[in-house]
C-alpha positions as CSV (number, residue, x, y, z in Angstrom):
1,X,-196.4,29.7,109.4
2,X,-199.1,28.2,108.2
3,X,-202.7,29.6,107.9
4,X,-206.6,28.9,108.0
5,X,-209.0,30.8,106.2
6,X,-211.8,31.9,108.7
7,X,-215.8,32.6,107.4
8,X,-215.0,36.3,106.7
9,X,-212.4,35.4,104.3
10,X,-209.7,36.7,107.1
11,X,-206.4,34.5,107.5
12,X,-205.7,33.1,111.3
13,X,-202.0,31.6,112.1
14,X,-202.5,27.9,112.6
15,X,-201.0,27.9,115.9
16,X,-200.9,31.2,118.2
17,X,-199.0,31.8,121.1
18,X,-201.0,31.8,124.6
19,X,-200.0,33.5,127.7
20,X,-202.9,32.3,129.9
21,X,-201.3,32.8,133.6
22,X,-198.2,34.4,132.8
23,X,-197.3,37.4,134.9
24,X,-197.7,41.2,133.1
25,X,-195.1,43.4,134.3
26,X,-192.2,41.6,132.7
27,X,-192.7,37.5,132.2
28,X,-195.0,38.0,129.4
29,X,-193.1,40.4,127.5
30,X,-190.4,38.0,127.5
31,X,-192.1,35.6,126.4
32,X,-194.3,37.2,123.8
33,X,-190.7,38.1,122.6
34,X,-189.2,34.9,122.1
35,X,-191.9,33.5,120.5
36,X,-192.2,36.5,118.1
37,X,-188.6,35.5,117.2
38,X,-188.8,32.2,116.9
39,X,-192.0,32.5,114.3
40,X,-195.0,33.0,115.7
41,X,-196.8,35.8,114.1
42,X,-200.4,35.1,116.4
43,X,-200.4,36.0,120.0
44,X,-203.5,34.9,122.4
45,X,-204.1,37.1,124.9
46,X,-207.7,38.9,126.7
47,X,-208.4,41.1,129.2
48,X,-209.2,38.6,132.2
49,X,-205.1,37.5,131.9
50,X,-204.1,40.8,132.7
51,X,-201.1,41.3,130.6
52,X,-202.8,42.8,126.8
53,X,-200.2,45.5,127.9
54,X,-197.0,43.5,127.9
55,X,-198.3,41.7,124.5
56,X,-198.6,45.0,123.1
57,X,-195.3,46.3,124.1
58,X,-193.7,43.0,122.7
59,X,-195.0,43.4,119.9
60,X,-193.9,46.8,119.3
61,X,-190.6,46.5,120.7
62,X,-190.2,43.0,118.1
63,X,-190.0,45.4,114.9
64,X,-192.2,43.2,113.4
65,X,-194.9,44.7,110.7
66,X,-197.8,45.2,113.1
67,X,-199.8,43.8,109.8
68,X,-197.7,40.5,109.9
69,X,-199.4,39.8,113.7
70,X,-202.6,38.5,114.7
71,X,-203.3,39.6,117.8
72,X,-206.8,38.0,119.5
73,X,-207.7,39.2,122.8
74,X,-211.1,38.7,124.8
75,X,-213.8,41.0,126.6
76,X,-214.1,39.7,130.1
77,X,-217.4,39.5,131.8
78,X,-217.2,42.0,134.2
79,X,-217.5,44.3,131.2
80,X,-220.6,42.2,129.3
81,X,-223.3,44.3,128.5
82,X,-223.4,46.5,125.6
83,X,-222.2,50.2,126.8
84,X,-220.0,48.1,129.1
85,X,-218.5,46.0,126.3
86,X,-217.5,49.2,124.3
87,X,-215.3,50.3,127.1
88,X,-213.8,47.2,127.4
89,X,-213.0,47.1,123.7
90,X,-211.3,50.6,124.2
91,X,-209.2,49.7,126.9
92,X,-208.2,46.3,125.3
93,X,-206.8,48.7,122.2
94,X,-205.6,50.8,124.3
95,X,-203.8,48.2,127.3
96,X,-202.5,46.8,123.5
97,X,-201.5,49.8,121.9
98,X,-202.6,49.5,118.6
99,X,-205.4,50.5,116.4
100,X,-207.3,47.2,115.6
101,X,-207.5,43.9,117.4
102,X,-207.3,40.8,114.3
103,X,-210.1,38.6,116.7
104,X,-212.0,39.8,119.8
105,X,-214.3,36.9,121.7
106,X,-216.6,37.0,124.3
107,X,-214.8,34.7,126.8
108,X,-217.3,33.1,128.7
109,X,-221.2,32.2,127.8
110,X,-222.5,34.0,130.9
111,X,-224.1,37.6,131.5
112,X,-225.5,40.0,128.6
113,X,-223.9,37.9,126.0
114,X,-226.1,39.1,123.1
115,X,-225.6,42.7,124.3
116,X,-222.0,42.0,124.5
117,X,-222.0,41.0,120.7
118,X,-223.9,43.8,119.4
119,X,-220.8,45.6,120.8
120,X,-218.5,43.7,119.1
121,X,-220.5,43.5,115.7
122,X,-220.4,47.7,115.8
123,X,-216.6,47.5,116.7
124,X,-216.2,45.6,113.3
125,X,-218.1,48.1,111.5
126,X,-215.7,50.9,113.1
127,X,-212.8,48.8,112.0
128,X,-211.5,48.6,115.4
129,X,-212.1,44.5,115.3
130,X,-211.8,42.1,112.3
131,X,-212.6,39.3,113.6
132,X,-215.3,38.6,116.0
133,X,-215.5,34.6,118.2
134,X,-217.1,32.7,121.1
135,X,-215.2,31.0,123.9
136,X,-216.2,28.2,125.6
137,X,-219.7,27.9,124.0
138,X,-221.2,24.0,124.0
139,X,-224.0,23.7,121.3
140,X,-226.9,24.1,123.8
141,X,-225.6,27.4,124.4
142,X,-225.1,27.9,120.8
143,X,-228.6,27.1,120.1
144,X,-229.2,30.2,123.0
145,X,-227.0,32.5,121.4
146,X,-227.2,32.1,117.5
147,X,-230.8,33.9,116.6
148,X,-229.0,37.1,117.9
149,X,-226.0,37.1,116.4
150,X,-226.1,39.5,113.0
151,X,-222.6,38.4,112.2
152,X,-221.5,35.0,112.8
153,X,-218.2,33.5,114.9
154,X,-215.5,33.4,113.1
155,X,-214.3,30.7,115.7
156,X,-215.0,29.2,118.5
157,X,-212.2,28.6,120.9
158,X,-212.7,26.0,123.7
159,X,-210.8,23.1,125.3
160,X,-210.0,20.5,123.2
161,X,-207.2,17.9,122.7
162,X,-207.1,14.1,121.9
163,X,-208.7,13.3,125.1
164,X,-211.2,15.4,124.5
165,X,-212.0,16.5,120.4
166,X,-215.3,18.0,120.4
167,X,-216.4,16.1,117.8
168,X,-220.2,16.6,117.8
169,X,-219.6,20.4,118.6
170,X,-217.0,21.2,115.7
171,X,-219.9,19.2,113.6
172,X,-222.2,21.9,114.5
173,X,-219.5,24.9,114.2
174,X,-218.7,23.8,110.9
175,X,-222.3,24.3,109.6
176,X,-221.6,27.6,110.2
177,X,-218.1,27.9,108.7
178,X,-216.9,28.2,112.4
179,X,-213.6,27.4,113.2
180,X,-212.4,25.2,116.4
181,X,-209.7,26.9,118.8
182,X,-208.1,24.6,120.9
183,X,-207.0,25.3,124.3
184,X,-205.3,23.3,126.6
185,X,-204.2,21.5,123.0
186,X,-201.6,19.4,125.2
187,X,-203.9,18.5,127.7
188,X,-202.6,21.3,130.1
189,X,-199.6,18.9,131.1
190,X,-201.8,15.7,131.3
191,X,-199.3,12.8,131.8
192,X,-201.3,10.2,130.7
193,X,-201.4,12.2,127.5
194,X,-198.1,13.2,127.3
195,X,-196.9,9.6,128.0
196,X,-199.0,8.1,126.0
197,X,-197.7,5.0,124.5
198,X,-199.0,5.6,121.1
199,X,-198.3,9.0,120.9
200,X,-194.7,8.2,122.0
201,X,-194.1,5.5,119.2
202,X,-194.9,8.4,116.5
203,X,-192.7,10.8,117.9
204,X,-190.3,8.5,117.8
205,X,-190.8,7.4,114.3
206,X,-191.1,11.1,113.1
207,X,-188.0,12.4,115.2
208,X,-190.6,14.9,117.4
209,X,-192.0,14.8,120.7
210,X,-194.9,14.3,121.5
211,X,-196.0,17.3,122.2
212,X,-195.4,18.3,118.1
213,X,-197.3,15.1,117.2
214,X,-200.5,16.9,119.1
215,X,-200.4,19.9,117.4
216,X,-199.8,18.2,114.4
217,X,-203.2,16.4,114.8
218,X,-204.7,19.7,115.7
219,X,-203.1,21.0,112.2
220,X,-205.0,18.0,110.1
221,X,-207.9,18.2,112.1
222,X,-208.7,21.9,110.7
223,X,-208.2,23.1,114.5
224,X,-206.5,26.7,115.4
225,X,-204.4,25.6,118.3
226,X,-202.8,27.4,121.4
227,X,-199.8,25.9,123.3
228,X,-198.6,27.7,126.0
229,X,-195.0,28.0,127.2
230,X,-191.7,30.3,128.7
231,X,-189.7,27.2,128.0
232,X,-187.1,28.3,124.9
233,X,-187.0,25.0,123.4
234,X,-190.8,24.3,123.9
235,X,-191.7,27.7,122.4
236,X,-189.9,26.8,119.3
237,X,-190.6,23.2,119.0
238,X,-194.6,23.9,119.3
239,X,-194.2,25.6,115.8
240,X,-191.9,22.9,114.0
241,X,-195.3,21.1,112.8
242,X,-194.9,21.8,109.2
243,X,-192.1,19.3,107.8
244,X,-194.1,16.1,108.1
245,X,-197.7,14.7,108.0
246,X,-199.3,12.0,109.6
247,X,-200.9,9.0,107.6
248,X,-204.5,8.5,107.3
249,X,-204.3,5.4,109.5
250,X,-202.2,7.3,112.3
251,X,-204.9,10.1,112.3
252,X,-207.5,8.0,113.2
253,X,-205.5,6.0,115.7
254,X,-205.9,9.0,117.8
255,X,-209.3,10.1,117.0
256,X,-209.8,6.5,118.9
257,X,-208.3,8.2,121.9
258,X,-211.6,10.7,122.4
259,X,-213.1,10.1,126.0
260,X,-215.7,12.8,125.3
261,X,-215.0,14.3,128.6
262,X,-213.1,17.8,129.6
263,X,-211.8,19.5,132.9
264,X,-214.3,22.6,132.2
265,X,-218.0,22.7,131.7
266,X,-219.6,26.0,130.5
267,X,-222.7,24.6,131.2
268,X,-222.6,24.8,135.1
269,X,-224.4,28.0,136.2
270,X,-221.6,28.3,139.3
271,X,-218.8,29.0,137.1
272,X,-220.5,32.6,136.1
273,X,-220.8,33.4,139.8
274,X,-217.4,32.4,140.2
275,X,-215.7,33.9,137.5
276,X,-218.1,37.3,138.1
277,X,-216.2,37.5,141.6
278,X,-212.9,37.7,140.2
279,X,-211.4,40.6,140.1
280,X,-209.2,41.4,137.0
281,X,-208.9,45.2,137.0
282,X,-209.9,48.2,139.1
C-alpha cells in the first residue's frame, strides 16, 4: 500500500477502508475483515457510525501488527466541548480496544469546536492520539477555526470526487501542509459518474473499472481517499490502484469534469441542529 506523508512527519495509507452506515454487531466486522485481508492496513471509522467496537475487534482478531494499522476515528458532537471531548476520546479507545488512535478529527464544524481541539491537542501530548484532523471544514470556517488551533490538521477530510475537487479549498489546506480526505471518492454511487463516458474509455484502455480509475485520480491528485464497500470484489479492486498511472493529458481531462458543487454543505446552520438531535449512543 501506498503512503502520504502528513505535516507531523506521520505516514497515512493512501486509501483507507470506510464503514460509514454499516451495521456494528456483526456486518462491520466482516467487513473490516476482508478488507484487512485483502490489504488495507487503514480503517475509517468514528464514533457517530457506531461500530469503533466491531473495527476494533477486527482488527484484533486479523493478527495483524496493531503497528501495521492506521486506525482514524472521529469525536462526534454530542461530545464537543473540552471535558466532554476527553470522554469521548476514552470511550473511542476503549469501544476500539487499543491504546492509541493513528488520527482523531472533529467531525463536524459545529458546537465548541476550539474546546473540542484543545482536547485533542492534550490527547496527542498523552500519546493517546497521533494524528489530529478536521471534517467537513470549507475555508470560511477555516478562517473561524485556525487562530485557535496550537497544533495544526494533519488533514482535512471532506467530500470530494471528480464532480466535485475542492480545488480552491485543498489550495488553502495545502498552505498549511494539510492533506485532503476524500469521502464519497466515487460519488456515493453517482451514475452519471460511474457511467461516465470518459471515464469508461480509460478503464477500458487500462483493463480497470471505473471505479479504480477514480481513486487513481485521487492517488495523483495527493488526496487520502475512502471507498466504501461489503462487496468482495469491490473491496479488493478499490486497492488495485498501484500498477499503472494516468498521463498528464488524461489527469487533466478529468480535472475538466469539476462542477464545483457537492451534496453536503457545512456551511448551513440547520445541519448542527440536525445532526445535534441524533442520537448515537446512550
Amino acid at each position: 500500500m501506498e503512503k502520504f506523508e502528513l505535516n507531523n512527519h506521520e505516514l497515512i495509507p493512501a486509501v483507507g477502508f470506510g464503514v460509514f452506515m454499516i451495521p456494528n454487531d456483526g456486518p462491520t466486522y466482516e467487513a473490516t475483515l476482508k478488507a484487512l485481508k485483502a490489504g488495507y492496513r487503514h480503517i475509517d471509522t468514528a464514533a457517530g457510525y457506531m461500530n469503533e467496537s466491531d473495527v476494533g475487534k477486527a482488527i484484533k482478531d486479523s493478527g495483524i501488527d496493531r503497528k501495521e494499522i492506521f486506525i482514524t476515528s472521529k469525536l462526534w458532537l454530542q461530545d464537543y466541548g473540552y471535558e466532554n471531548a476527553k470522554i469521548g476520546i476514552e470511550n473511542s479507545l476503549k469501544n476500539l480496544g487499543v491504546d492509541y488512535i493513528d488520527l482523531y478529527l472533529l467531525h463536524q464544524p459545529y458546537g465548541d469546536y476550539l474546546g473540542s481541539w484543545k482536547a485533542l491537542e492534550e490527547a496527542v501530548a498523552e500519546g493517546k492520539i497521533k494524528s489530529i484532523g478536521i471534517s467537513n471544514v470549507t475555508i470560511n470556517l477555516w478562517n473561524k477555526f485556525k487562530d485557535g488551533m496550537t497544533i495544526m490538521p494533519a488533514v482535512n477530510q471532506v467530500e470530494c470526487n471528480p464532480f466535485f475537487q475542492q480545488k480552491p479549498l485543498r489550495e488553502e489546506m495545502e498552505k498549511y501542509g494539510i492533506k485532503l480526505e476524500a469521502w464519497y471518492p466515487l460519488g456515493h454511487g453517482n451514475k452519471e459518474l460511474l457511467e461516465n463516458e470518459y471515464l469508461v474509455s480509460l478503464a477500458n484502455k487500462y483493463n480497470k473499472n471505473v471505479g479504480q480509475i477514480i481513486l487513481r485520480w485521487h492517488y495523483q491528485e495527493g488526496i487520502i481517499s475512502l471507498p466504501k464497500s461489503t462487496n468482495d470484489e469491490r473491496i479488493k479492486g478499490n486497492i488495485d490502484i498501484f500498477d499503472f498511472e494516468l498521463t498528464d493529458e488524461e489527469m487533466k481531462n478529468i480535472q475538466a469534469m469539476d462542477t464545483g458543487k457537492g451534496t453536503h454543505d457545512p456551511e448551513d446552520l440547520s445541519n448542527e441542529t440536525r445532526l445535534m438531535g441524533l442520537k448515537i449512543h446512550d
